[in-house]
C-alpha positions as a Markdown table, in Angstrom:
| # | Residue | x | y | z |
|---|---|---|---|---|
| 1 | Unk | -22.2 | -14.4 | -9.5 |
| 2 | Unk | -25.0 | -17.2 | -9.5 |
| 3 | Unk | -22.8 | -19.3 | -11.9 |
| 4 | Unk | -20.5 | -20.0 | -9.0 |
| 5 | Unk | -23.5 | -20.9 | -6.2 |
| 6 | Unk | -22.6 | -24.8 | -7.5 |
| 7 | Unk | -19.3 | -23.8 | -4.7 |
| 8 | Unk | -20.6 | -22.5 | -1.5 |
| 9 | Unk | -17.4 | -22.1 | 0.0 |
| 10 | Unk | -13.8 | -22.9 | -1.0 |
| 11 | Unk | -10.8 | -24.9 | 1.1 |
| 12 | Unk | -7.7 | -23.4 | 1.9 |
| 13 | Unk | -4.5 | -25.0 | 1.9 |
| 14 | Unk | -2.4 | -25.6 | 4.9 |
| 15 | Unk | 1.5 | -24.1 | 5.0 |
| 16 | Unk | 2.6 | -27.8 | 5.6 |
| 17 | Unk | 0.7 | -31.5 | 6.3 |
| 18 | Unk | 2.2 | -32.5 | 9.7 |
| 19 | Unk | 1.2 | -30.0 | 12.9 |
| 20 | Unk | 4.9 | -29.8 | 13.9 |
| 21 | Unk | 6.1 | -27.8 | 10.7 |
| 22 | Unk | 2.6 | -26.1 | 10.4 |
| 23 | Unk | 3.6 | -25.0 | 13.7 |
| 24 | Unk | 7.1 | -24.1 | 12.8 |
| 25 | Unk | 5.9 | -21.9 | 9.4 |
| 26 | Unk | 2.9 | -20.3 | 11.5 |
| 27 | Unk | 5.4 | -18.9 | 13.9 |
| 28 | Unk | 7.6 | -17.5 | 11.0 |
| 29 | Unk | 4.8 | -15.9 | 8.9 |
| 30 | Unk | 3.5 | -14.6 | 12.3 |
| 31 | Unk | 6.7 | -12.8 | 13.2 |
| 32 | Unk | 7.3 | -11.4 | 9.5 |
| 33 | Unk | 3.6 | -9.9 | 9.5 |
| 34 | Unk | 4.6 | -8.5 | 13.4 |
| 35 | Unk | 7.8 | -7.2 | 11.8 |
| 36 | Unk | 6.4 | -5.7 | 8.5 |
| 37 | Unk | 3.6 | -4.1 | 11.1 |
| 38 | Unk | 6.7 | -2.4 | 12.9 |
| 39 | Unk | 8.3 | -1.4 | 10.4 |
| 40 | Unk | 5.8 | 0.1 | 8.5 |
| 41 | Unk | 4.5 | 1.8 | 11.2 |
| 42 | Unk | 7.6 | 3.1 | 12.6 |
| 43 | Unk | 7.8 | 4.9 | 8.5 |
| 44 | Unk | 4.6 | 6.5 | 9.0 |
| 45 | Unk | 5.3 | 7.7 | 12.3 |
| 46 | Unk | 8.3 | 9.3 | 11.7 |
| 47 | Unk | 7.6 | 10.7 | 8.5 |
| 48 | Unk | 4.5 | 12.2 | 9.5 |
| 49 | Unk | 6.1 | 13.6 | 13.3 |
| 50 | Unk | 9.3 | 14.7 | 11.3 |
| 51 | Unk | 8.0 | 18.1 | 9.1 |
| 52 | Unk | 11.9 | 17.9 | 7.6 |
| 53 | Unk | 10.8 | 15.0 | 5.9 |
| 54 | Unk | 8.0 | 16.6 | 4.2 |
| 55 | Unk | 9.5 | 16.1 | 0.5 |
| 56 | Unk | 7.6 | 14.1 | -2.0 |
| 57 | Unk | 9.9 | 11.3 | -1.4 |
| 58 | Unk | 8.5 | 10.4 | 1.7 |
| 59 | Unk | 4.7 | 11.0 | 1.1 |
| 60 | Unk | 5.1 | 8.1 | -1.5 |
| 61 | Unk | 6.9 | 6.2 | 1.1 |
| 62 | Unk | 4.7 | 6.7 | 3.6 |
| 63 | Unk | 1.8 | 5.8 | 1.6 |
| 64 | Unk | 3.7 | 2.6 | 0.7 |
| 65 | Unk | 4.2 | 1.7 | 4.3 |
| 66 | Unk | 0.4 | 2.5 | 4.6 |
| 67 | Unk | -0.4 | -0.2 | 1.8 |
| 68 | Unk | 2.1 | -2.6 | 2.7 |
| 69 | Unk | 0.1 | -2.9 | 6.2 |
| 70 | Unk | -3.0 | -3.5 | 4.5 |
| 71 | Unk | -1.2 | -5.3 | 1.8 |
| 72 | Unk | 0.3 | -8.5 | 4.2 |
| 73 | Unk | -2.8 | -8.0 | 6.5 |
| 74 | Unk | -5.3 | -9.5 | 3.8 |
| 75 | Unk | -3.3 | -12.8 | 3.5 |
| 76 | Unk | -0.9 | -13.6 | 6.6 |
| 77 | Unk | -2.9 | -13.6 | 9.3 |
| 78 | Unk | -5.7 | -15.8 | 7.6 |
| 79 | Unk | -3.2 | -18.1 | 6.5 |
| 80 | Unk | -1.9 | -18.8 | 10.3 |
| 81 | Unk | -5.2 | -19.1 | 11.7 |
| 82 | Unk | -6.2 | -21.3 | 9.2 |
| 83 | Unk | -2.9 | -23.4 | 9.6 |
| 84 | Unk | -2.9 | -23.4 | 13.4 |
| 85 | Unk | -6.4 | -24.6 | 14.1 |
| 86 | Unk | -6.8 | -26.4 | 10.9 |
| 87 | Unk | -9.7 | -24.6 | 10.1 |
| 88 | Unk | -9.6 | -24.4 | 5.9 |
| 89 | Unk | -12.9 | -23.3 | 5.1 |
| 90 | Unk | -13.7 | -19.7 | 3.4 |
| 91 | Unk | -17.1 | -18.6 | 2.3 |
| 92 | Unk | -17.2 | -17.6 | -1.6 |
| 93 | Unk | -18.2 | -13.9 | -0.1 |
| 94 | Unk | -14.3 | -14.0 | 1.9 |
| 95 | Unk | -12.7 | -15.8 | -1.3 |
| 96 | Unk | -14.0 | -12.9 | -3.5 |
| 97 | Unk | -13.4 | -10.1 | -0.8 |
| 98 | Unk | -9.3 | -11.5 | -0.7 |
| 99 | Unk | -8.9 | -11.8 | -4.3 |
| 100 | Unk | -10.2 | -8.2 | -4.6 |
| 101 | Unk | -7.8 | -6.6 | -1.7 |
| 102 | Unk | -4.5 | -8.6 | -3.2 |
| 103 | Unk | -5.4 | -7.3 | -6.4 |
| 104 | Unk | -6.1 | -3.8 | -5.4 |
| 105 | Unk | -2.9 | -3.7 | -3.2 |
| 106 | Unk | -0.3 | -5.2 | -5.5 |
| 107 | Unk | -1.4 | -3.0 | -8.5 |
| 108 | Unk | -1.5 | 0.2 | -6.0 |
| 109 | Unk | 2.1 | -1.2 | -4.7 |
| 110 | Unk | 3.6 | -1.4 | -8.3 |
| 111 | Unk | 2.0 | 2.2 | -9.2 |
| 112 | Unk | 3.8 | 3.7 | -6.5 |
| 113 | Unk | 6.9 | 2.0 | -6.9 |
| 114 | Unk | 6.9 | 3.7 | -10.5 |
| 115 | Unk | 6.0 | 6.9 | -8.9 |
| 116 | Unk | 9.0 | 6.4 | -6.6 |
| 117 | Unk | 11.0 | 5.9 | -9.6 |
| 118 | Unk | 9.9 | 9.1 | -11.1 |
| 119 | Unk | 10.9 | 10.6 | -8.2 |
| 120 | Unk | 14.1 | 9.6 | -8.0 |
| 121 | Unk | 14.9 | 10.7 | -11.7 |
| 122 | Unk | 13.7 | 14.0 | -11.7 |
| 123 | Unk | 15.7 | 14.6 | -7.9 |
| 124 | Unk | 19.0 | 12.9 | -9.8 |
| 125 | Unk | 18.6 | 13.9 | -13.3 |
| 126 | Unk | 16.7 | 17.5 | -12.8 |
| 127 | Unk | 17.7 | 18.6 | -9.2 |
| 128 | Unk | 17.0 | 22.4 | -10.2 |
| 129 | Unk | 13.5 | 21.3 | -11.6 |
| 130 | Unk | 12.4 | 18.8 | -8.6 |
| 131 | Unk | 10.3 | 21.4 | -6.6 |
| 132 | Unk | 8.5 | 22.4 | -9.8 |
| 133 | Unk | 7.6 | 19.0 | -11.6 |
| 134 | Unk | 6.9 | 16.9 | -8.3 |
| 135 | Unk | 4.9 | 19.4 | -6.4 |
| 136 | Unk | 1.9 | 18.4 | -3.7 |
| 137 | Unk | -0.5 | 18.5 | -6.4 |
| 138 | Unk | 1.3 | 16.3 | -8.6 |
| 139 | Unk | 1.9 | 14.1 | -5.6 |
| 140 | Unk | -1.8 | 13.7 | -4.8 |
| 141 | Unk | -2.9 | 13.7 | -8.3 |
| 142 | Unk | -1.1 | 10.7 | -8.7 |
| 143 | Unk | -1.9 | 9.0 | -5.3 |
| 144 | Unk | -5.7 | 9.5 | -6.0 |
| 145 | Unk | -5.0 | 8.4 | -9.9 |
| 146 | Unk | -3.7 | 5.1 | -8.7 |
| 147 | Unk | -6.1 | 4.0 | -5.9 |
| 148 | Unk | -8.9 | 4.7 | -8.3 |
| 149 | Unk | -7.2 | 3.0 | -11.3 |
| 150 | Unk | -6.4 | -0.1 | -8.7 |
| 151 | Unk | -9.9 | -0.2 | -7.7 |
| 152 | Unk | -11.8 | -0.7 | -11.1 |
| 153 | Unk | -9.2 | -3.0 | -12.2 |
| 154 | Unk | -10.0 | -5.3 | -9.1 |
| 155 | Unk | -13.7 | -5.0 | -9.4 |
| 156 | Unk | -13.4 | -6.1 | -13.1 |
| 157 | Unk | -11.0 | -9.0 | -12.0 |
| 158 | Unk | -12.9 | -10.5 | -9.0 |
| 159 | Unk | -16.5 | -9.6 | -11.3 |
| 160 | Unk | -14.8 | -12.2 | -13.8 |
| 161 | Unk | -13.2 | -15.1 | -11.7 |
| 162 | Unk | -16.9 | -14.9 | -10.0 |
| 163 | Unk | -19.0 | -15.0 | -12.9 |
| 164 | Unk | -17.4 | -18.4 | -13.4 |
| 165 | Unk | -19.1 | -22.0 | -12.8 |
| 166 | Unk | -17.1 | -23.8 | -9.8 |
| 167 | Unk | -18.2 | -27.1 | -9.8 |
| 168 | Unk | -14.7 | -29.4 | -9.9 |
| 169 | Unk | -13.4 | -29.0 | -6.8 |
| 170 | Unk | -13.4 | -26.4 | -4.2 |
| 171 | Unk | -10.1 | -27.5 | -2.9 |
| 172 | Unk | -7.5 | -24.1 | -3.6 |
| 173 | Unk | -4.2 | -24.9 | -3.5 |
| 174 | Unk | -3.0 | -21.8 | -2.0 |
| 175 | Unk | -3.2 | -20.2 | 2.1 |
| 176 | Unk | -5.3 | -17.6 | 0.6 |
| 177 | Unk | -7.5 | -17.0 | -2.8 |
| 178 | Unk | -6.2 | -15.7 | -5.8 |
| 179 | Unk | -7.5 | -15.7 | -9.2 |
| 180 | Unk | -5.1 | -18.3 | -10.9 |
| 181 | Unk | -5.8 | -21.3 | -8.5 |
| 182 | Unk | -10.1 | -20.3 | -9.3 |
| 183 | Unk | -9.4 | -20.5 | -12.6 |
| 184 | Unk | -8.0 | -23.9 | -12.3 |
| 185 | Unk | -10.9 | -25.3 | -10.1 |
| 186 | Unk | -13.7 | -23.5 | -13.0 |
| 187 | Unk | -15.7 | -25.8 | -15.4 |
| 188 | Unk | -16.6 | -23.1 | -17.5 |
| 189 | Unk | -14.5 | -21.3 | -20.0 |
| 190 | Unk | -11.8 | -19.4 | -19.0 |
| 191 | Unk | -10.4 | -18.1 | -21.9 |
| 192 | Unk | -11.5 | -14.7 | -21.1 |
| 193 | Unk | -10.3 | -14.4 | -17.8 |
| 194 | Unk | -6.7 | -15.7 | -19.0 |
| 195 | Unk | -7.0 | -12.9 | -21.7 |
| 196 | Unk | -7.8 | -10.1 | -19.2 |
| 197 | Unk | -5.0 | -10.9 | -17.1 |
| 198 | Unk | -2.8 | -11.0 | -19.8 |
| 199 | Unk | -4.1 | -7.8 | -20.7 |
| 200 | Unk | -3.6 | -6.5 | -17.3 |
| 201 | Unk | 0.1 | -7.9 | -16.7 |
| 202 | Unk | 0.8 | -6.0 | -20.3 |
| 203 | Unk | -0.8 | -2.7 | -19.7 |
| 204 | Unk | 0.7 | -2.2 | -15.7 |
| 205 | Unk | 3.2 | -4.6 | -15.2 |
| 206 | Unk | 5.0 | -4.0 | -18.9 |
| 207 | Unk | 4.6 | -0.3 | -18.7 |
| 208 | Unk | 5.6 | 0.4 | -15.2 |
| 209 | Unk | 8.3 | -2.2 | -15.5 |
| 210 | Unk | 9.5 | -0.3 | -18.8 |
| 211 | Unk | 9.1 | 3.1 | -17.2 |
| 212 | Unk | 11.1 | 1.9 | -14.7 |
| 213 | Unk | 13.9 | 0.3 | -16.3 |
| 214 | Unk | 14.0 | 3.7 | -18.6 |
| 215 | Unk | 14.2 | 5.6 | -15.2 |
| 216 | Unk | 16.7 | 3.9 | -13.5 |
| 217 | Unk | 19.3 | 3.6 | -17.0 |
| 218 | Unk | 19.0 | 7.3 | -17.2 |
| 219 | Unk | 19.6 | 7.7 | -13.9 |
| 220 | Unk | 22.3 | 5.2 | -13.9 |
| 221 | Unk | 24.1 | 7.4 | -17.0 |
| 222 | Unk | 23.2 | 10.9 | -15.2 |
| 223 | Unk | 25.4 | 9.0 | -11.6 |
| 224 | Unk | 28.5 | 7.6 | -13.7 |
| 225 | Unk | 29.1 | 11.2 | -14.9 |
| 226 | Unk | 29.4 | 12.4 | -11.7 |
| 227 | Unk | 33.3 | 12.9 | -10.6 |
| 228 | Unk | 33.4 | 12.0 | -7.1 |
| 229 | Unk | 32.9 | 8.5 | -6.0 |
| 230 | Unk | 31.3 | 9.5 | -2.9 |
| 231 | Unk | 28.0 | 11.5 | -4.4 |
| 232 | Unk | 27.7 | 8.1 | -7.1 |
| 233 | Unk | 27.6 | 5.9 | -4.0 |
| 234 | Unk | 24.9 | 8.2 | -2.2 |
| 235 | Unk | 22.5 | 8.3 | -5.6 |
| 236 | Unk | 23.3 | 4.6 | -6.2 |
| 237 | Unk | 21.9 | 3.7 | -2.4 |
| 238 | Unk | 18.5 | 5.5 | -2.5 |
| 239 | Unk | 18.0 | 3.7 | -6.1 |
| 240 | Unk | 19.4 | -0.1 | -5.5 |
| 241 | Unk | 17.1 | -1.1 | -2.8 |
| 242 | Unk | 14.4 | 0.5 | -5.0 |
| 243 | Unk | 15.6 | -2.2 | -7.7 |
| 244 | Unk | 15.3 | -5.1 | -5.4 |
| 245 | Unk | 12.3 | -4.7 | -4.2 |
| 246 | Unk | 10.6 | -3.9 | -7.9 |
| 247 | Unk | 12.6 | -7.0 | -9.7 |
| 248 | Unk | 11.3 | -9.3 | -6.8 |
| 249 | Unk | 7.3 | -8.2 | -6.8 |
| 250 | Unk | 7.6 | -8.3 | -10.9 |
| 251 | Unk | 9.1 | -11.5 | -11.3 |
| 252 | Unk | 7.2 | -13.4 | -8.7 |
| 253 | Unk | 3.9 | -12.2 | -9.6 |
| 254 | Unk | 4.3 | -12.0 | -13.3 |
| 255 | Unk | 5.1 | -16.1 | -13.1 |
| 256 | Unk | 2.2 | -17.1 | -11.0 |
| 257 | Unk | -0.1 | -14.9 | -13.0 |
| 258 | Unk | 1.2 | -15.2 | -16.5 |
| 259 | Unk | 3.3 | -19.0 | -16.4 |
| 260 | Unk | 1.6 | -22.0 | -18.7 |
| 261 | Unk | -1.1 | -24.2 | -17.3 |
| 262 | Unk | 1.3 | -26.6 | -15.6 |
| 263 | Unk | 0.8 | -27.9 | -12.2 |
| 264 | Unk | 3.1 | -27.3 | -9.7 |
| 265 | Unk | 3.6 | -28.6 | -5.7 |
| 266 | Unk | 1.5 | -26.9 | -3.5 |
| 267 | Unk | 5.1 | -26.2 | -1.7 |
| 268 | Unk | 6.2 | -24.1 | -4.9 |
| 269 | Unk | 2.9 | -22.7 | -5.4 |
| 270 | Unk | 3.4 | -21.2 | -1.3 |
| 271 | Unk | 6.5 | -20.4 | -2.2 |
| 272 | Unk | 5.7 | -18.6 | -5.1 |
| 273 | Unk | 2.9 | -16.2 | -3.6 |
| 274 | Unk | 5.2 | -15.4 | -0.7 |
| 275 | Unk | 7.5 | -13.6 | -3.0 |
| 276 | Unk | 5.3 | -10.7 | -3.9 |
| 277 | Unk | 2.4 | -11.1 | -1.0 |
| 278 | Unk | 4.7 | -11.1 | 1.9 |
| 279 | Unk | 8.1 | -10.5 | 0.7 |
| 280 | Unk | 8.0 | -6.7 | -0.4 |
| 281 | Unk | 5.9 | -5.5 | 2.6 |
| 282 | Unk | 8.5 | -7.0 | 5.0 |
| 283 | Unk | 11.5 | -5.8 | 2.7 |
| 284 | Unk | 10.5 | -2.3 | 2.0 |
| 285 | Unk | 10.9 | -0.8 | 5.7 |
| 286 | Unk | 14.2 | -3.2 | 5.8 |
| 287 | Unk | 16.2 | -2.0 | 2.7 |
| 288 | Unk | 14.1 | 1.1 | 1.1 |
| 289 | Unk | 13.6 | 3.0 | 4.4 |
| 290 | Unk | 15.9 | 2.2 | 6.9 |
| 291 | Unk | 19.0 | 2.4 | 5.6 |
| 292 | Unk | 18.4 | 5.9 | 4.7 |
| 293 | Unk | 20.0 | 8.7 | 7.4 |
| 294 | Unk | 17.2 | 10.5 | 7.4 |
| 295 | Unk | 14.7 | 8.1 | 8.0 |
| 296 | Unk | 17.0 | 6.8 | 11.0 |
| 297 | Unk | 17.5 | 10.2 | 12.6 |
| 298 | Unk | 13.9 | 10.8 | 12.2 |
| 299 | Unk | 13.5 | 7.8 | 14.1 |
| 300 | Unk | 15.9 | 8.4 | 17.1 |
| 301 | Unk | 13.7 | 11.8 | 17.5 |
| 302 | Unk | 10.7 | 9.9 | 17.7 |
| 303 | Unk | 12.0 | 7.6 | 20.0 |
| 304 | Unk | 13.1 | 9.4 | 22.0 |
| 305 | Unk | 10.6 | 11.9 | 22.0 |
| 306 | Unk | 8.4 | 8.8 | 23.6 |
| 307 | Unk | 10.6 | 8.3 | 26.5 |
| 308 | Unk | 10.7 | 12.2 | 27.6 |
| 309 | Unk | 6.9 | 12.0 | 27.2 |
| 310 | Unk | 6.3 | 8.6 | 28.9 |
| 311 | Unk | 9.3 | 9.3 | 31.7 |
| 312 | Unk | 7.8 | 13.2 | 32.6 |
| 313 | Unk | 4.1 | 11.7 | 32.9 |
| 314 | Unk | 5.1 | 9.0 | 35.1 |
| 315 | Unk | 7.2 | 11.5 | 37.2 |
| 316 | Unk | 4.4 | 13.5 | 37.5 |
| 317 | Unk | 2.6 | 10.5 | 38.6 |
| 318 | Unk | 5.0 | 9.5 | 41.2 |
| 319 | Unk | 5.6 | 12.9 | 42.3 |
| 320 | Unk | 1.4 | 13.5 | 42.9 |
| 321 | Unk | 1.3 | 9.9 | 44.4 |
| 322 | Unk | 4.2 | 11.2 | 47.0 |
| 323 | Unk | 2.5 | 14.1 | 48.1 |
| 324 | Unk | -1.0 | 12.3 | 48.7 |
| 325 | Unk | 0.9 | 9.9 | 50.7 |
| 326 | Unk | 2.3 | 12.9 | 52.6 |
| 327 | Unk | -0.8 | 14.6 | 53.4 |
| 328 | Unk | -2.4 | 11.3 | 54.6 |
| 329 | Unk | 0.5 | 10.9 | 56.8 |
């Protein structure tokens, strides 16, 4: 990393130029990272509280509501602070530690999203066979395979963009740092970096996006065979959320990361990143885990587990603070 000691630190763009709409976009971004926090958390909770919802199908889902907190966490509440108190400045040490934790979260995020997929083929395509193929050492084969997997390909990534001379401009024109607005601010060559993430788009975007696509049309042929209308409309509404949510990430990030050298607003480039850093953690509680019945009755336990626990302790609070007041008397 000496190359890059020409930059000491880089400066972050601002959501918008005039306080008022900073103001405005702050507040939003805020309340999506509050309700993506929430929501996640209210996954985890009930999958873990719930033991009939210890299937493999929500291990991965709670594991994605794990990541998807981390995952918004590295770059939303940055990104407000920064635009709030106007405060743009990030060491190269913070630039490099973002770049890493964005890349490590949305390659875990796409892995499991495959996984997911898997999982839905095998418990649509080859009911009788689901206990055997996805089994809890498959399940935490794959989870460990993935973090690992995610973490050299980050370290290789960020290891690149920061062996780089930055000696342009250490202006990025982005709210947080990510490796195609460094490589436009590099004087040195950059051809390998471009060829790596290439690479990398190729090898885990192309093949989970294949895998998939291959998933969901066998699924898709295994549903239409089915005679009743009503079991086709349950498989397609555990597999169309799953849809949006993967076409969304994909197509977002594979256009920042992969589109031609051309340079765009700083309001599209915003825009852009939103789509796969802040987008799927806020939609995956909405439209992947909510609307399921399970998820929602798992939820109305937990809740109202809560109140018992909260309403008995403060009876019992009441009730000894009563009888102290009694005996004083």
């Amino acid at each position: 990393m000496a190359n890059s000691t020409l930059v000491t630190e880089f400066l972050l763009a601002v959501f918008a130029e005039t306080w008022e709409l900073r103001l405005l976009l702050s507040v939003l971004f805020l309340l999506v990272y509050l309700g993506s926090l929430l929501g996640n958390l209210i996954i985890i909770i009930a999958t873990t509280v719930d033991q009939t919802l210890n299937t493999p199908m929500y291990f991965f889902l709670r594991n994605l509501s794990i990541l998807d907190m981390c995952y918004i966490s590295v770059t939303v509440p940055n990104a407000c602070v920064n635009s709030l108190t106007d405060h743009k400045k990030i060491s190269v040490a913070g630039c490099a530690a973002q770049i890493f934790f964005v890349f490590f979260c949305a390659c875990v995020e796409i892995l499991f999203l495959t996984i997911m997929a898997q999982d839905r083929y095998v418990a649509i395509c080859k009911p009788l066979l689901y206990p055997v193929i996805m089994n809890h050492q498959f399940c935490a084969q794959m989870t460990l395979a993935s973090l690992f997997s995610s973490l050299i390909i980050a370290g290789v990534h960020t290891i690149k963009t920061f062996q780089l001379s930055f000696c342009h401009s250490n202006v990025v024109p982005q709210f947080f740092c990510d490796v195609p607005s460094l490589l436009k601010l590099s004087c040195s060559d950059t051809f390998n970096n471009k060829l790596l993430l290439l690479l990398s788009a190729i090898v885990i975007g192309g093949s989970c996006f294949t895998f998939i696509a291959t998933s969901y049309a066998q699924i898709l042929s295994t549903v239409l065979k089915v005679p009743v209308k009503g079991e086709r409309g349950k498989a397609f509404s555990t597999c169309v959320p799953h849809i949006i949510v993967v076409s969304v990430f994909l197509s977002s990030a594979a256009y920042v990361y992969l589109r031609p050298p051309v340079t765009l607003e700083l309001v599209q480039e915003i825009t852009l990143s939103v789509f796969y850093t802040i987008v799927p953690p806020f939609l995956n509680p909405i439209i992947y885990s909510l609307r399921n019945k399970q998820i929602k009755e798992a939820v109305k336990k937990v809740t109202l587990r809560i109140f018992f626990t909260v309403g008995y302790k403060m009876n019992e609070y009441w009730s000894g603070w009563s009888r102290e007041n009694e005996l004083m008397k």
